[in-house]
PLY file of the C-alpha trace (Angstrom):
ply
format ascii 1.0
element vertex 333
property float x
property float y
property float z
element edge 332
property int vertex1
property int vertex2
end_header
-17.87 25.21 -59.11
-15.10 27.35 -59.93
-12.11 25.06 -61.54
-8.11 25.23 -61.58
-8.88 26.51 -65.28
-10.64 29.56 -64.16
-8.34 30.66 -61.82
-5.27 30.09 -64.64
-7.70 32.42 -66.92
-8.43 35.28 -64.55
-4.10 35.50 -63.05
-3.50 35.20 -66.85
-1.27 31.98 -66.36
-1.33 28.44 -67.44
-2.87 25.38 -65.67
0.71 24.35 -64.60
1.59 27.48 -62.80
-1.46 27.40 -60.60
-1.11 23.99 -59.79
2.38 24.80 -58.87
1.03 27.83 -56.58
-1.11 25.74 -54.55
1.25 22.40 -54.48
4.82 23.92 -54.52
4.70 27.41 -54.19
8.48 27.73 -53.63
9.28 27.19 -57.12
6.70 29.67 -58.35
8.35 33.78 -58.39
6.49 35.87 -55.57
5.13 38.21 -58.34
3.74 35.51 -59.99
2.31 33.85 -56.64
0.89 36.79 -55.33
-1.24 37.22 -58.70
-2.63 33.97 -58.34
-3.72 33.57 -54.77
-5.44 36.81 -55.39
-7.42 34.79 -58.43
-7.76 32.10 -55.99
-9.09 34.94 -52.89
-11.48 36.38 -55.62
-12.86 33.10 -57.37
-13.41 31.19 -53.74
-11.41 28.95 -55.60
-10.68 25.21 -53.09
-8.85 22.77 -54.45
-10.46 18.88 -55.41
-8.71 17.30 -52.43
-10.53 13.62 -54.08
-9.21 14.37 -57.32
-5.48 15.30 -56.47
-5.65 11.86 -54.27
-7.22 10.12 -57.05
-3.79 10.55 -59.07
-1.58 10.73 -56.78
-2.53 7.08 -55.86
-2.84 8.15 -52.18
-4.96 9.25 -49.42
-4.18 11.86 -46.75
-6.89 10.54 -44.87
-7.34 7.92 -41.92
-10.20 6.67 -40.25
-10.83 6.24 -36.88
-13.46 3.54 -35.93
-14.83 3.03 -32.14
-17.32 1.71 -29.93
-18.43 4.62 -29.00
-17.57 8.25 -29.10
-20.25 9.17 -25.74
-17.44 7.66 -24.02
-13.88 9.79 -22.79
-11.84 7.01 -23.48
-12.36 6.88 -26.38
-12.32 10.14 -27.61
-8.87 10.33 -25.90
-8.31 7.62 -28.22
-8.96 9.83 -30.92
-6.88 12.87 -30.13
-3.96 11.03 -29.93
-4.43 9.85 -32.99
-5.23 12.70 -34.64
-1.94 14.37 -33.01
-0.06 11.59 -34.54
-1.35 12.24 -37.96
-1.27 15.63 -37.91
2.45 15.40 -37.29
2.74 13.43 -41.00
0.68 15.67 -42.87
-2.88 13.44 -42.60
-6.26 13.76 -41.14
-8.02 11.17 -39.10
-12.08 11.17 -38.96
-13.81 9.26 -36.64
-17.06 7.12 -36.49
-18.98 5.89 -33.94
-20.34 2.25 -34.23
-22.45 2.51 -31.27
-21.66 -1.27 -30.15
-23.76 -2.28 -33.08
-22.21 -4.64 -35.72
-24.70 -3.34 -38.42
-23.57 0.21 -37.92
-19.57 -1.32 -37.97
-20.15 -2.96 -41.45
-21.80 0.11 -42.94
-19.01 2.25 -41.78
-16.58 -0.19 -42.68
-18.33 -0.86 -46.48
-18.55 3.39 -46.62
-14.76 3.70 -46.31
-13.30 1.18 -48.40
-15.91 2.69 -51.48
-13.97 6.16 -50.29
-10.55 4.24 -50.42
-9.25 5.85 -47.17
-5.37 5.36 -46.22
-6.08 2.66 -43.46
-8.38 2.48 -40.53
-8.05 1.99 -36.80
-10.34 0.14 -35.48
-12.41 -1.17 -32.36
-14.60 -3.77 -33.21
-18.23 -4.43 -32.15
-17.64 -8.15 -33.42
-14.88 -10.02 -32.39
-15.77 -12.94 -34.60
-14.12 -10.98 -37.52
-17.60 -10.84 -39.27
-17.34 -7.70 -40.27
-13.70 -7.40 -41.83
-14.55 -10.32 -44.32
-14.81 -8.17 -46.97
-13.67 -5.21 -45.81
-10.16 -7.37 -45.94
-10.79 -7.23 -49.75
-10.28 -3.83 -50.18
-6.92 -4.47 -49.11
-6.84 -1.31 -47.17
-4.69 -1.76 -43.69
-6.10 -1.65 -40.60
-4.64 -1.76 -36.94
-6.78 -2.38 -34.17
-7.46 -0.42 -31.37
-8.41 -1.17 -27.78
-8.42 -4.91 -28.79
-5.45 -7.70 -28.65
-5.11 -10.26 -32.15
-2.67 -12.39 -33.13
0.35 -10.43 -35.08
-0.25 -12.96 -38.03
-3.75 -11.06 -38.54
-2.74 -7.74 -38.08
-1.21 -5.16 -36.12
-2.75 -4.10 -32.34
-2.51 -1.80 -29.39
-4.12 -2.64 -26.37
-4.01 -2.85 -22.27
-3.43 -5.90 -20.67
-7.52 -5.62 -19.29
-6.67 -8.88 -17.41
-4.18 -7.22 -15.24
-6.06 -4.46 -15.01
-9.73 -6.57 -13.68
-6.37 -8.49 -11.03
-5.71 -4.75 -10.16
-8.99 -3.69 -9.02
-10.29 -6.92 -6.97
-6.75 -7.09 -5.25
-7.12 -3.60 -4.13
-10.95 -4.74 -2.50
-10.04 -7.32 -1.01
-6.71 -5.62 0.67
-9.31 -3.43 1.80
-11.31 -5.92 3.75
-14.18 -6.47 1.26
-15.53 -10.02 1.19
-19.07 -9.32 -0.37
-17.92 -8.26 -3.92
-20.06 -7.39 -7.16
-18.64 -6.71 -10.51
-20.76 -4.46 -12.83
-19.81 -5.84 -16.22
-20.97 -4.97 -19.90
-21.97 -6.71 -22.67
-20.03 -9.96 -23.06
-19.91 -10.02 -26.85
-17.08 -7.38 -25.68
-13.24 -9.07 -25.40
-12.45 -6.15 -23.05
-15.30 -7.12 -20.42
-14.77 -10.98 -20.56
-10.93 -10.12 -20.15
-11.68 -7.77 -17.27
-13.82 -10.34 -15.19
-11.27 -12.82 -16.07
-9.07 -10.75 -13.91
-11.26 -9.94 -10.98
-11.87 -13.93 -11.07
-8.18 -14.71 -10.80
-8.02 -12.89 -7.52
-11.18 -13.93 -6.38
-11.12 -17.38 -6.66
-8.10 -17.55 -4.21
-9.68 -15.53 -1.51
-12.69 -15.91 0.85
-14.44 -13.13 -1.24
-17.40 -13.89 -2.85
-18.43 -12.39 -6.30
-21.80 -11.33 -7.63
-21.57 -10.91 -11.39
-24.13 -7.95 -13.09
-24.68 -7.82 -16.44
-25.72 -4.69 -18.29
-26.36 -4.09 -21.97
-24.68 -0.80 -22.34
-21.17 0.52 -21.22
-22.95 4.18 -20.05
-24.15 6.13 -16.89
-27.67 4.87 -17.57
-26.96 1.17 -17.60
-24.44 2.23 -14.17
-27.80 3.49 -12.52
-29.97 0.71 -13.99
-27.18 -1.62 -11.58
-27.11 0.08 -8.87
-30.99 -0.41 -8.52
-30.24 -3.99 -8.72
-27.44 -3.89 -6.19
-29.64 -2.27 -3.80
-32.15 -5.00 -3.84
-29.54 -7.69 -3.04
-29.43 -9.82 0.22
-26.23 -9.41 1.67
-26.11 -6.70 -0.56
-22.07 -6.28 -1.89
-19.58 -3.87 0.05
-17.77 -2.97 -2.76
-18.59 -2.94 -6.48
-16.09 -2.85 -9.19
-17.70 -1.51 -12.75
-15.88 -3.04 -16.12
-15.82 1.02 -16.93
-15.97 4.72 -15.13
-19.28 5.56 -16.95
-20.87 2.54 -15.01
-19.55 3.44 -11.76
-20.33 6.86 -11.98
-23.99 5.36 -12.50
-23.35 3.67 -9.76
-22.60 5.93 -7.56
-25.35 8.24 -8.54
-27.81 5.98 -7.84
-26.64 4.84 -4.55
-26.07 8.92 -3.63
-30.27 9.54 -4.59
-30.78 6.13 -2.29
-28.76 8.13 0.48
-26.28 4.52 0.77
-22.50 6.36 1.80
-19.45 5.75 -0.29
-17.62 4.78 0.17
-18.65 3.76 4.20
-21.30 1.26 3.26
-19.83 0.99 -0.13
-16.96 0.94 -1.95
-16.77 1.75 -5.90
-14.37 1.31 -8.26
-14.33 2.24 -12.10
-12.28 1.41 -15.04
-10.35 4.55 -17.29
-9.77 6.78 -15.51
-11.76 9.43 -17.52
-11.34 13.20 -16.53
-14.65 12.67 -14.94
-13.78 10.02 -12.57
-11.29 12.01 -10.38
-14.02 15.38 -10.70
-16.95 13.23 -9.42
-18.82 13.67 -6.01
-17.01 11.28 -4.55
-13.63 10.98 -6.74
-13.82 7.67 -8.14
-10.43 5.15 -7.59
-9.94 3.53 -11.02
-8.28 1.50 -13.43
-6.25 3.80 -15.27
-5.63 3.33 -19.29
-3.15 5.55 -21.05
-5.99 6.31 -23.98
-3.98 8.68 -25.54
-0.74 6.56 -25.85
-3.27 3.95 -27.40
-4.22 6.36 -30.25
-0.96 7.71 -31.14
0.96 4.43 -30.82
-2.03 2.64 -33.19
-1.93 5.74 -35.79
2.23 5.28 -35.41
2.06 1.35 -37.05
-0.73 2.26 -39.14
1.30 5.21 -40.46
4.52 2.81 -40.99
2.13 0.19 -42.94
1.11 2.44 -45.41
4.26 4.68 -45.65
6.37 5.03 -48.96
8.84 2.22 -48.21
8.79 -0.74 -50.42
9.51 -3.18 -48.04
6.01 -4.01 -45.67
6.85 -3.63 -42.06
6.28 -6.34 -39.60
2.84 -6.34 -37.90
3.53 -5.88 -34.02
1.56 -6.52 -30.80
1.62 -3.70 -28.45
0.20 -4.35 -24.91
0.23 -1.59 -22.46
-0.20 -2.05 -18.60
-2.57 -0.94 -16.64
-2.50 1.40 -13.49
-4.47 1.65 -10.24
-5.50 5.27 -9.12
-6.85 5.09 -5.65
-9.47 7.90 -4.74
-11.66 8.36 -2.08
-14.69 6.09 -3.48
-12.49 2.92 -1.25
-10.82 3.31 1.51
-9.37 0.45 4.17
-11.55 -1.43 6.20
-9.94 -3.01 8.47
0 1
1 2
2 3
3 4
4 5
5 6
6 7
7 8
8 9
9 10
10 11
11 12
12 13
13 14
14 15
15 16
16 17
17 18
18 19
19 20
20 21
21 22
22 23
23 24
24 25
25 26
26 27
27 28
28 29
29 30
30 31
31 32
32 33
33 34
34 35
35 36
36 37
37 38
38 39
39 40
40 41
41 42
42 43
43 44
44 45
45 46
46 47
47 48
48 49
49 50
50 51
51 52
52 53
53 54
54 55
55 56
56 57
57 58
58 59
59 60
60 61
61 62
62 63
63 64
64 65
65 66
66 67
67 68
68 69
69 70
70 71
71 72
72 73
73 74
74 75
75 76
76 77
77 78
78 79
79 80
80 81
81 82
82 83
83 84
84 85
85 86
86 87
87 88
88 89
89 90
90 91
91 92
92 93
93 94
94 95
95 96
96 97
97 98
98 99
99 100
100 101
101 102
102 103
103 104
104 105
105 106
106 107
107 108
108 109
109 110
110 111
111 112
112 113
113 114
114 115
115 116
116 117
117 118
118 119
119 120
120 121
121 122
122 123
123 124
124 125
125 126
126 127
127 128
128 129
129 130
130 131
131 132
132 133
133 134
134 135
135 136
136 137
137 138
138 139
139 140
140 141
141 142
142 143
143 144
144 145
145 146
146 147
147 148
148 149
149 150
150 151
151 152
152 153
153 154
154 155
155 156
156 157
157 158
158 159
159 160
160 161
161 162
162 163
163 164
164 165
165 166
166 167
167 168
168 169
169 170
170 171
171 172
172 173
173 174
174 175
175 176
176 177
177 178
178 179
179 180
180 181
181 182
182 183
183 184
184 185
185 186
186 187
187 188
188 189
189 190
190 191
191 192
192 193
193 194
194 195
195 196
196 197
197 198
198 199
199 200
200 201
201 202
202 203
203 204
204 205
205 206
206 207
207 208
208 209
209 210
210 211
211 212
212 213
213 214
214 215
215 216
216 217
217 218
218 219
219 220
220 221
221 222
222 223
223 224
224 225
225 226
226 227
227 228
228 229
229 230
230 231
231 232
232 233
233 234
234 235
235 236
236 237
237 238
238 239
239 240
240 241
241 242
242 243
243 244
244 245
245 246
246 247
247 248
248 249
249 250
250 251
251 252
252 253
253 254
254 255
255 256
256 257
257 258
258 259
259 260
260 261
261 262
262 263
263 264
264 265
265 266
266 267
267 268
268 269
269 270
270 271
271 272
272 273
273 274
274 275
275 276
276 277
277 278
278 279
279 280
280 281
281 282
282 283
283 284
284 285
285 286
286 287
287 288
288 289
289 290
290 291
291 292
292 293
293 294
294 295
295 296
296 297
297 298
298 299
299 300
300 301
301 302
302 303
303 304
304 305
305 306
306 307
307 308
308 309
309 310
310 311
311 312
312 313
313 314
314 315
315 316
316 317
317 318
318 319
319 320
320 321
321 322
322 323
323 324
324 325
325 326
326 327
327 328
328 329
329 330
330 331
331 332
């Protein structure tokens, strides 16, 4: 690998001045400058991005960890983020735990060895399993996408109970009284909290509520359910899905079983991806501001680990959900 000390040799200048060219090139005379980014141009010279960090004490880098990166959301997640960072001079990557806890502690083990800045995270396991040693590392970490005390650490979320209230209100407004929710798996905070809302409503209406269980939060598992739905006796008017990938499984399967929606029935998802309002039939949803949730989490985790002596207060951010009616529902009455 060609080093600093080769590109000093061939520009004919000491160590210092190239270091100076590539870290503060406005105290370096444009003469000077010019002969050593041509060095640099000729050598392929690229600066040790670990090493400079190494000494300076510092990363430049976050880390971005979700559930899963086949999903919109979260990769909305991830741009806001990464816009966030940008802004302060840092990079965010991103890895994808795949809702499996042994793929969460690997990640998490991989970036405290690599001493990144801090990590936002959306945890597979809400037990705290996983951060047990990762906590050692003393590395800060803001969750994302999930609500914790403020003595544990900082958090940005959406109220997902409000949001589950928002969707069964909406169905039964709309005359529904045979109601299934398509949930995920319920090791997942956001899916108990999201039939906890549905239930609120529920239970203090004549509705009654079929509860589906599936073991993945994707199209496949939305078709798998709608399969199942099919085959029920009084089969459900309306179906709300704990996320848009599910209902637009849904609602492909019951299109290929020629069942109309939303006539015979009604679908709601949970999002609002891009792909929700560009579907066949444009899916109403529960919208979350994804990209808010990224830049607001890189924001605290940014203040955490910022020059200032004095350690900022951990804060709780909740954000509220919104209903976006489409034409997958429509009045009944």
């Amino acid at each position: 690998m060609v080093g600093i000390k080769d590109v000093a040799r061939r520009a004919g200048v000491s160590i210092g001045t190239v270091s100076n060219v590539v870290n503060r090139p406005q105290v370096v005379s444009a003469s000077t400058r010019a002969r050593v980014l041509s060095a640099i141009e000729e050598l392929g010279y690229v600066r040790d991005e670990s090493a400079r960090q190494l000494r300076a004490g510092r990363s430049r880098i976050m880390a971005l960890l979700v559930l899963d990166l086949g999903n919109p959301f979260f990769v909305d997640i991830a741009r806001g983020a990464e816009e966030t960072a940008q802004d302060e001079g840092l990079h965010v990557i991103t890895c994808d735990s795949g809702h499996q806890a042994e793929r969460e502690v690997s990640y998490l083990s991989m970036l405290a060895e690599q001493r990144v800045r801090g990590v936002l995270l959306s945890p597979v396991d809400t037990s705290g399993a996983a951060l047990e040693t990762f906590r050692r590392s003393e590395i800060p970490y803001v969750f994302v996408d999930r609500r914790v005390p403020a003595d544990e650490a900082s958090s940005v979320s959406v109220d997902d109970v409000t949001g589950g209230a928002l969707a069964a209100r909406h169905l039964v407004e709309t005359g529904h009284t045979e109601i299934a929710f398509v949930n995920g798996p319920a090791i997942l905070a956001q899916c108990r909290d999201r039939e906890a809302g549905v239930r609120s409503v529920l239970d203090a209406s004549a509705a009654r509520l079929s509860v589906l269980e599936t073991s993945e939060l994707d199209v496949a598992s939305g078709r798998d359910a709608a399969a199942r739905l099919l085959g029920m006796s009084p089969r459900p008017t309306a179906v709300f899905c704990a996320n848009d990938l599910l209902a637009l499984g849904v609602l492909q399967g019951m299109v290929a079983a020629g069942v109309r929606v939303p006539d015979e029935l009604a679908i709601v998802g949970y999002d609002d991806i891009e792909f929700a309002g560009a579907a066949a039939v444009p899916l109403t949803s529960v919208r979350q501001p994804a990209r808010r949730l990224g830049k607001a989490a890189a924001e605290l985790l940014i203040a955490e680990t910022g020059e200032s002596e004095r350690v900022p207060e951990r804060q709780t951010v909740v954000f509220e959900p919104e209903l976006v009616v489409r034409a997958s529902t429509r009045l009944t009455r």
